[in-house]
C-alpha positions as CSV (number, residue, x, y, z in Angstrom):
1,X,255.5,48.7,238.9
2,X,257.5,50.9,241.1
3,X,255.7,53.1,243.9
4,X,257.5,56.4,244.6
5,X,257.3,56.1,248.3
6,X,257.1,60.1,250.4
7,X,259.9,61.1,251.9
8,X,258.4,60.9,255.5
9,X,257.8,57.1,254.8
10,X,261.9,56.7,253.1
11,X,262.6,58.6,256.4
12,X,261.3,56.2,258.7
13,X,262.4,53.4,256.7
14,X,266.0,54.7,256.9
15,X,265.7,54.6,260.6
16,X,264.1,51.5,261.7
17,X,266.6,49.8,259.4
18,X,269.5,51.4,260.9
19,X,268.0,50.5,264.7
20,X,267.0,47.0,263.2
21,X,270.6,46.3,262.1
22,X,272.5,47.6,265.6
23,X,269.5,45.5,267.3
24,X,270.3,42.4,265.6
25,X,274.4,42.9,265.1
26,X,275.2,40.1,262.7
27,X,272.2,41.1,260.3
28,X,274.7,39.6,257.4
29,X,275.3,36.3,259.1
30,X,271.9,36.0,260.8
31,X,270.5,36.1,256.7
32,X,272.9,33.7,255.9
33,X,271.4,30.8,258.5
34,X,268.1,32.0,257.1
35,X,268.7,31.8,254.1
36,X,270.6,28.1,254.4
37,X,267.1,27.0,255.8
38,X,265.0,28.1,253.1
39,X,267.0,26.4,250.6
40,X,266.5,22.9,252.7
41,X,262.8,23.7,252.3
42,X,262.1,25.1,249.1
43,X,264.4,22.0,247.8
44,X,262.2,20.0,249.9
45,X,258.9,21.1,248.3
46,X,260.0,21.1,244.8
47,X,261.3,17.2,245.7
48,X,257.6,16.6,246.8
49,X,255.9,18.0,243.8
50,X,252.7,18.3,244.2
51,X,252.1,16.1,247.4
52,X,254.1,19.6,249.4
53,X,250.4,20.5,249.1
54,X,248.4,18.8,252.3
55,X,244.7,17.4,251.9
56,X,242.9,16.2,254.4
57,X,239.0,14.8,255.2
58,X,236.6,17.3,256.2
59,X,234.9,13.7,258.0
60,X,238.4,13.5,260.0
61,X,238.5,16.5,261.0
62,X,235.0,16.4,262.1
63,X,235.7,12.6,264.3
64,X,239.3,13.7,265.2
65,X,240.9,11.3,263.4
66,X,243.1,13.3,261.2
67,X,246.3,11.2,260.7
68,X,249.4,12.8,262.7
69,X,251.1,12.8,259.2
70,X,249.0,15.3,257.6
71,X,249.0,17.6,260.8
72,X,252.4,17.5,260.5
73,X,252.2,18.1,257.2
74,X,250.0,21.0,257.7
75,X,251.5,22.7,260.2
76,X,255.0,22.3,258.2
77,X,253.7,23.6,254.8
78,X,251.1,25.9,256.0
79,X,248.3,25.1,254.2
80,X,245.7,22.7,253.2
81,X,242.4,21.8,251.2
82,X,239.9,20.1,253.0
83,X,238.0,17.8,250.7
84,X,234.5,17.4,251.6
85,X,233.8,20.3,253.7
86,X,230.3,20.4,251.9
87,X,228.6,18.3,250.0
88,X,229.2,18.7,246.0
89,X,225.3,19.0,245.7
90,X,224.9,21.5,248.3
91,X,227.6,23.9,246.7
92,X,226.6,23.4,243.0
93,X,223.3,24.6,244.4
94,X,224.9,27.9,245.8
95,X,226.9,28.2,242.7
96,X,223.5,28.0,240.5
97,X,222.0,30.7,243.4
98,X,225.0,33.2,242.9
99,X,224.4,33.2,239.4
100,X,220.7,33.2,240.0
101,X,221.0,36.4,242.4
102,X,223.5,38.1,239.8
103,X,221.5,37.6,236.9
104,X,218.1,39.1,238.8
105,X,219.8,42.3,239.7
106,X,220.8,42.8,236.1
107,X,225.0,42.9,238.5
108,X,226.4,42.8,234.7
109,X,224.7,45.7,233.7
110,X,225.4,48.1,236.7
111,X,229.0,46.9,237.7
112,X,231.2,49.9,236.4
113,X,234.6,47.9,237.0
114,X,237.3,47.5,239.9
115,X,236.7,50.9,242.2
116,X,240.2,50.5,244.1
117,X,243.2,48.9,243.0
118,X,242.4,46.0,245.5
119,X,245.8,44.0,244.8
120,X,248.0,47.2,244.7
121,X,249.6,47.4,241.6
122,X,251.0,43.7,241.3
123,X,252.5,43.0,237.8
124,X,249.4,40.7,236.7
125,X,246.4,42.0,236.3
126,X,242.6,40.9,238.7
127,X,241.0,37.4,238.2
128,X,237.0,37.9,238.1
129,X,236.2,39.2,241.6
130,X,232.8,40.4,241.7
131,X,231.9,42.6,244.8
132,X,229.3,40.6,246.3
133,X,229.3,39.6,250.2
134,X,225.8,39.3,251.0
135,X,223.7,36.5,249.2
136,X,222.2,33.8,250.8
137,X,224.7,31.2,249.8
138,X,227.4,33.5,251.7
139,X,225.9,33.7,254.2
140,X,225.1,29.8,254.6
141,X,228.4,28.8,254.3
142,X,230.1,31.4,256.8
143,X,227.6,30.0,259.4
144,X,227.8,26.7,258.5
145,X,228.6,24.2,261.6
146,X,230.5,22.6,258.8
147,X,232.8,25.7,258.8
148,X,233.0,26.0,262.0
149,X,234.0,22.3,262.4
150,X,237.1,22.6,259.9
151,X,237.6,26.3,261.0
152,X,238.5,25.1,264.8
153,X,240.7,22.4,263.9
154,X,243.0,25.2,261.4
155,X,242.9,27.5,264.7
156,X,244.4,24.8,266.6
157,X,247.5,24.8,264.9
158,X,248.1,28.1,266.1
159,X,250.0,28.8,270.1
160,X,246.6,31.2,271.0
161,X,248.3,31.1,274.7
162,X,251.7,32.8,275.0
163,X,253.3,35.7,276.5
164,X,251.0,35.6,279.4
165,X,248.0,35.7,277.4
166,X,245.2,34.6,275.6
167,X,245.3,36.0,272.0
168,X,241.8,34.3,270.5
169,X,239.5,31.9,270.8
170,X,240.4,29.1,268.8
171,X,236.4,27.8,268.7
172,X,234.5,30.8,268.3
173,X,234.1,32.7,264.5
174,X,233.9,36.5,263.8
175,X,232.6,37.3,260.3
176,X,234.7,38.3,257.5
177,X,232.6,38.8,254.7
178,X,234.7,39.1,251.2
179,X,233.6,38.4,247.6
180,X,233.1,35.7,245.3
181,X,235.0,34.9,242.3
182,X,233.4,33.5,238.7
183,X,235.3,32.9,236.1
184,X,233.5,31.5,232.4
185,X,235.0,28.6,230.8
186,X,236.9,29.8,227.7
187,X,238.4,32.9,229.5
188,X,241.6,34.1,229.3
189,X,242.7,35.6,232.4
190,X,246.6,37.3,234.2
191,X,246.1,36.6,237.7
192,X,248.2,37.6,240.5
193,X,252.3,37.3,241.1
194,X,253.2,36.8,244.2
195,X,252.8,38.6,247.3
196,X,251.9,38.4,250.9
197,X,248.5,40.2,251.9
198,X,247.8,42.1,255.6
199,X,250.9,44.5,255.6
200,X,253.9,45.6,253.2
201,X,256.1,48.4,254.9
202,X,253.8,47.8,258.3
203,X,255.9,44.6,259.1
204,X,258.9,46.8,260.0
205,X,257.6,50.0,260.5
206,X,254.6,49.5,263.0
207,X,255.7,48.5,266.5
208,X,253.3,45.6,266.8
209,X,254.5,44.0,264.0
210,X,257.9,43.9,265.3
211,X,256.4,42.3,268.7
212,X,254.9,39.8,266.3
213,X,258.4,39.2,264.8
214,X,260.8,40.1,267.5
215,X,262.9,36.4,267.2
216,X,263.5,37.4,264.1
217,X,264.4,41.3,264.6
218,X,266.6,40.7,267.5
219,X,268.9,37.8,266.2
220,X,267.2,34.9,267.4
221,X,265.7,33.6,264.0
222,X,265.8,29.9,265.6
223,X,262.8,30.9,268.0
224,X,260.9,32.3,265.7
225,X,257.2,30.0,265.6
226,X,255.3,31.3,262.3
227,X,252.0,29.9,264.3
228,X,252.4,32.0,267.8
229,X,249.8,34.4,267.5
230,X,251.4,36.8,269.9
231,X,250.6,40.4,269.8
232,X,249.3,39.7,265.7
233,X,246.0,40.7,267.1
234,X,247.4,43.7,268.5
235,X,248.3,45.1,264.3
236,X,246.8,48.1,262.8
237,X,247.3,48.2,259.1
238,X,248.2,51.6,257.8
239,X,244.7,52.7,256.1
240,X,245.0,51.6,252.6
241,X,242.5,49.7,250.0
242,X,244.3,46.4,250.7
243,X,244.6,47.0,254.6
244,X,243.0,44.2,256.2
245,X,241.1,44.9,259.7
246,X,241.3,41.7,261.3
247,X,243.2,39.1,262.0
248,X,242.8,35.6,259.6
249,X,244.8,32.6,260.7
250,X,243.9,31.4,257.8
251,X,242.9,33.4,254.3
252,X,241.1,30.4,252.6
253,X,238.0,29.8,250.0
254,X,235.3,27.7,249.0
255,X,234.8,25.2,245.7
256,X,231.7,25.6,243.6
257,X,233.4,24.3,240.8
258,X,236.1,21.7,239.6
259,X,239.5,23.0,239.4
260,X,242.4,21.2,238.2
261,X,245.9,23.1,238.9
262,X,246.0,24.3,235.2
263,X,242.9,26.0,235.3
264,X,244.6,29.7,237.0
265,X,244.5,28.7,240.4
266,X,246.1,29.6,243.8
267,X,249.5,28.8,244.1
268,X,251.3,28.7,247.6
269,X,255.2,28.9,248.8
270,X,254.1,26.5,251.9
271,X,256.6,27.7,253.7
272,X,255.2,29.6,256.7
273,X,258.5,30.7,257.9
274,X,259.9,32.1,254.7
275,X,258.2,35.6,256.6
276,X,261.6,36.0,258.2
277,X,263.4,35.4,254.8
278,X,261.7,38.7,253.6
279,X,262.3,41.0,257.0
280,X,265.7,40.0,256.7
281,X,266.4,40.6,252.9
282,X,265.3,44.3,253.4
283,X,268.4,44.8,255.8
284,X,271.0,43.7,253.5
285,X,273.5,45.6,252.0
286,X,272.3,45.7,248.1
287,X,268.3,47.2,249.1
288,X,268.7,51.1,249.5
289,X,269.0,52.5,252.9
290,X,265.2,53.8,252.2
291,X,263.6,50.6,250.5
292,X,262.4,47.7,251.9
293,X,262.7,45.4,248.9
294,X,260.1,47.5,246.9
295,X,257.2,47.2,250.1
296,X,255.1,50.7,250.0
297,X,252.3,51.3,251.9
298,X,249.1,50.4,250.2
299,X,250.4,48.3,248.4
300,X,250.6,44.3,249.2
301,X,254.0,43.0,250.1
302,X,255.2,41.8,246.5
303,X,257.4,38.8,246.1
304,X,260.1,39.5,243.4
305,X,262.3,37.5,241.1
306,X,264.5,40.3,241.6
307,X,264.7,40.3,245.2
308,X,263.5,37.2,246.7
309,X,264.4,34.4,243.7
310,X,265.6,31.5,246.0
311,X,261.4,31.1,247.1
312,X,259.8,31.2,244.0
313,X,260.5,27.8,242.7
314,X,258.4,26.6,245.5
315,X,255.4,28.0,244.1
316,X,252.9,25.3,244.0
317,X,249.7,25.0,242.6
318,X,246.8,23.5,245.1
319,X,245.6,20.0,243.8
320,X,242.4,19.3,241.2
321,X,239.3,20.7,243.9
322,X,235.7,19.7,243.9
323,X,232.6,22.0,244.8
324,X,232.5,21.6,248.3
325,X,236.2,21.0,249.0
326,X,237.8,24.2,250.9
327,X,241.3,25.8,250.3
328,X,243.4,27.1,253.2
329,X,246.3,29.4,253.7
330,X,248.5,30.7,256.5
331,X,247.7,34.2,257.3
332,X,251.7,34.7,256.1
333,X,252.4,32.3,253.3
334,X,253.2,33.7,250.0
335,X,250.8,33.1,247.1
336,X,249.9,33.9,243.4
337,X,247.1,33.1,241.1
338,X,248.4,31.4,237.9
339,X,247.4,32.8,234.5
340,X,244.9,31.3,232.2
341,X,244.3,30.8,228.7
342,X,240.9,29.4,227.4
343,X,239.8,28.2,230.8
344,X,238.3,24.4,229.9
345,X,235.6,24.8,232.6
346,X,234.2,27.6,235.7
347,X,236.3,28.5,238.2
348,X,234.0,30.0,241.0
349,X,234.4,30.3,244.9
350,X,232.9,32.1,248.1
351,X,236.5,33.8,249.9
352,X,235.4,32.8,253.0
353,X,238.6,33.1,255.6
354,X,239.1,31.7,259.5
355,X,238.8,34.9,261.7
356,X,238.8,33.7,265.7
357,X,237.4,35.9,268.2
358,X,239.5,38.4,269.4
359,X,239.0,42.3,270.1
360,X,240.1,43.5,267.1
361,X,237.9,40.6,265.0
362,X,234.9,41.6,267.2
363,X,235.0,45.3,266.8
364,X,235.1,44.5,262.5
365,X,232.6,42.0,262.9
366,X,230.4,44.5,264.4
367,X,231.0,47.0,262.1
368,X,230.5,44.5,259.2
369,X,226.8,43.6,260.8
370,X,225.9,47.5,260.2
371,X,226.8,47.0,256.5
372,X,225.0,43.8,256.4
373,X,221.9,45.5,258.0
374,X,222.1,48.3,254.8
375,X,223.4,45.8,252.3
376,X,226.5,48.2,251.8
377,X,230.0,46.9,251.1
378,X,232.2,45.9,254.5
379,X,234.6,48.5,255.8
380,X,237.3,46.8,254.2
381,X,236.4,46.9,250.5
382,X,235.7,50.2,248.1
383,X,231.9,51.3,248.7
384,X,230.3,50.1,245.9
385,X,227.0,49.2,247.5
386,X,225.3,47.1,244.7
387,X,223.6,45.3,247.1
388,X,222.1,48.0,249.2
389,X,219.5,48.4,246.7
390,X,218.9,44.3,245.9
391,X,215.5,43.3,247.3
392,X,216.7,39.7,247.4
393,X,220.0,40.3,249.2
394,X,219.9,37.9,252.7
395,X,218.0,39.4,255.4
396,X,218.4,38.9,259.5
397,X,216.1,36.2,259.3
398,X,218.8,34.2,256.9
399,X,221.0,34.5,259.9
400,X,221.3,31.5,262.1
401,X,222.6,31.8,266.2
402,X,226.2,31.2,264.8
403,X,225.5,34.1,261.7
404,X,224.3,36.6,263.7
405,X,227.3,36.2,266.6
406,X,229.2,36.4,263.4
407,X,228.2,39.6,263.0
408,X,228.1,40.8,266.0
409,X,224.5,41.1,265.9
C-alpha cells in the first residue's frame, strides 16, 4: 500500500536528504561498507539456521551465570527468549483467567473490531489482538520480580552512560501496558510483513533521532553502537496510532501457550545494526528526492522486498516456546509475524515490553496509572474503553510496591 505523503512532509524530506548527503559526502561509498557488512551477517544468520536465535535460562539470569557465549550471542543478534521466566503452571493459569475475564464480560459480544489501523497499512493483515491491558494476570506478570529479574539483565546490554549522561535506569521498570493476543487452534491467520515499530519518517526528520544516529548520518558508520541509548530517550514520535510514547529497550512478550515456529509466530532480522542499512538506503540515488524508501508518517517503517531485499533472508522465526518462556526484541530490529493456516494449537501472549525509568517513561507511566484508575485504554492505543465498565478489571489493591511505582502511582 502506498501512502500519499503532503507536500509539507515531501518538502522536508527533500531537505534533510539534501543536508544529510553534503553532511555525510561519500553517501554512495559510505552505503557501500554498509552494505558489505550486512551481507557478512545476514550470510551469517542464514548459515546458523535457527540457532541465530539466542535462548537463555531465566535461572541464569536470575544467579548470574549466564554463559558469555549467549551474551555474546545476544548482544550480537539482538534478541532472545528466556525459557523459564515463569512457571508453565503459573501462566496456563493466567491463560485460563484471560479467557475467564473475556468470557464474563460477554468481550466477544461488545468488541466492534480494530478502531485504528494499529500496524499502519502493512501488506498483511492483524493477528488476534484483543484490546485488553488491565486483567489481573497483566498486571501480575508486569510486576512480577520474575520480570524484573530478566528485565534488568536485557537493560544491561545497553551503554545507559554516555555523552555525559545518564539515559535510564537499567534496574528500575516504568509500566507499559499493551494487549494480549489469542489465537484458536484451527485459525487461519495473514500476520505482519516486516517493519520496524517506534518511528518511520521521524528517524530522519526529527532532530533527536538524528542525535540517536549521528555515526551513521555524519559518515562514521564504524562508531555507530545499536545499544548506546544516547539521546533515544530524548524522541518524540510524530502523533500517530502507531507512535509509541516511551522508550522500550526491548519490545518483548509472554508464553501462555506452546508455539512451534510454524504456528504464525514472530520472526526477527537479529541484526541490530541493520538500522543504519535503512537510513542509508533512503539517500541513494534510485529513492525519489521526496521518499524515504516508502516511510510516511503514521505509518510503521516497512521493510520491502523492493527496497531493502539483501535483509530479508535473515528473517528467522523464534524457536518452539512454552507458557512461561519470554520473547525479546531490540527496540530496533526488524520483525514480522508469519502467516498461518489451520493453526494445530493456541497461540496466546501478554505484550509485556522492558521500559527503564527515564523522564519520558515516567511521565507515560503516570499517565497510564490514570487510565488504569478508570479502566480506559492507555494513551497509546485507540480509546476503546471495554474495560472501564468491567467490574472485575484489577483494582489498586492488585497492585504490588513494584505495580504501583509502575504506574506511577
Amino acid at each position: 500500500m502506498v501512502t500519499a505523503l503532503p507536500a509539507d512532509v515531501r518538502a522536508a524530506i527533500r531537505d534533510t536528504k539534501a543536508r544529510l548527503r553534503r553532511q555525510i559526502g561519500d553517501v554512495a561509498g559510505l552505503f557501500a561498507e554498509v552494505e558489505k557488512a550486512m551481507l557478512e551477517e545476514v550470510h551469517a544468520v542464514t548459515s546458523a539456521g535457527a540457532a541465530a536465535f539466542p535462548v537463555v535460562q531465566y535461572d541464569d539470569v536470575a544467579a548470574g551465570t549466564v554463559p558469555t557465549t549467549v551474551m555474546d550471542a545476544i548482544r550480537r543478534r539482538g534478541c532472545a527468549v528466556v525459557r523459564g521466566t515463569f512457571p508453565r503452571a503459573q501462566a496456563e493459569s493466567w491463560d485460563a483467567e484471560l479467557a475467564d475475564y473475556l468470557a464474563r464480560n460477554n468481550f466477544a459480544g461488545t468488541y466492534a473490531g480494530p478502531a485504528d489501523d494499529v500496524f499502519g497499512g502493512l501488506s498483511s493483515s492483524k493477528p488476534q489482538i484483543y484490546p485488553i491491558y488491565w486483567s489481573r494476570p497483566q498486571l501480575q506478570a508486569r510486576q512480577s520480580d520474575r520480570m524484573t529479574t530478566v528485565r534488568t539483565f536485557l537493560n544491561s546490554f545497553w551503554r545507559n552512560e554516555s555523552e555525559g549522561r545518564v539515559w535510564f535506569d537499567p534496574a528500575r521498570d516504568t509500566g507499559y501496558p499493551d494487549r494480549i493476543r489469542r489465537r484458536e487452534p484451527g485459525s487461519s491467520s495473514k500476520g505482519l510483513s516486516a517493519h520496524t515499530d517506534s518511528g518511520s519518517v521521524e528517524r530522519w526528520l526529527l532532530p533527536a533521532y538524528q542525535r540517536v544516529f549521528r555515526h551513521v548520518l555524519a559518515g562514521r558508520w564504524s562508531s555507530y553502537d545499536p545499544w548506546d541509548a544516547a539521546h533515544r530517550t530524548e524522541v518524540d514520535e510524530f502523533e500517530s496510532t502507531v507512535m509509541c510514547s516511551a522508550f522500550r529497550t526491548f519490545q518483548g512478550w509472554t508464553a501462555l501457550s506452546d508455539m512451534r515456529p510454524t504456528d504464525g509466530v514472530l520472526h526477527v532480522v537479529p541484526i541490530p545494526s541493520a538500522m543504519a542499512y535503512l537510513l542509508l538506503r533512503a539517500l541513494q540515488d534510485d529513492v525519489a528526492e521526496d521518499d524515504l524508501c516508502g516511510a510516511a508518517n503514521g505509518r510503521v517503517l516497512a521493510v520491502t522486498e523492493q527496497w531493502h531485499s539483501l535483509l530479508l533472508p535473515a528473517l528467522t522465526p523464534i524457536p518452539a516456546v512454552e507458557p512461561g518462556d519470554t520473547v525479546w526484541w531490540h527496540c530496533d530490529v526488524i520483525h514480522s509475524v508469519a502467516d498461518v493456516s489451520d493453526q494445530q494449537r493456541w497461540g496466546n501472549v501478554m505484550y509485556i515490553p522492558a521500559a527503564p525509568l527515564c523522564e519520558k517513561n515516567a511521565r507515560y507511566a503516570a499517565d497510564c496509572g490514570r487510565h488504569f484508575l478508570t479502566g480506559t485504554s492507555p494513551g497509546d492505543f485507540a480509546a476503546e474503553d471495554y474495560e472501564a465498565a468491567w467490574p472485575d478489571r484489577a483494582t489498586l489493591a492488585d497492585l504490588t510496591d513494584t505495580g504501583r511505582a509502575q504506574l506511577g502511582l
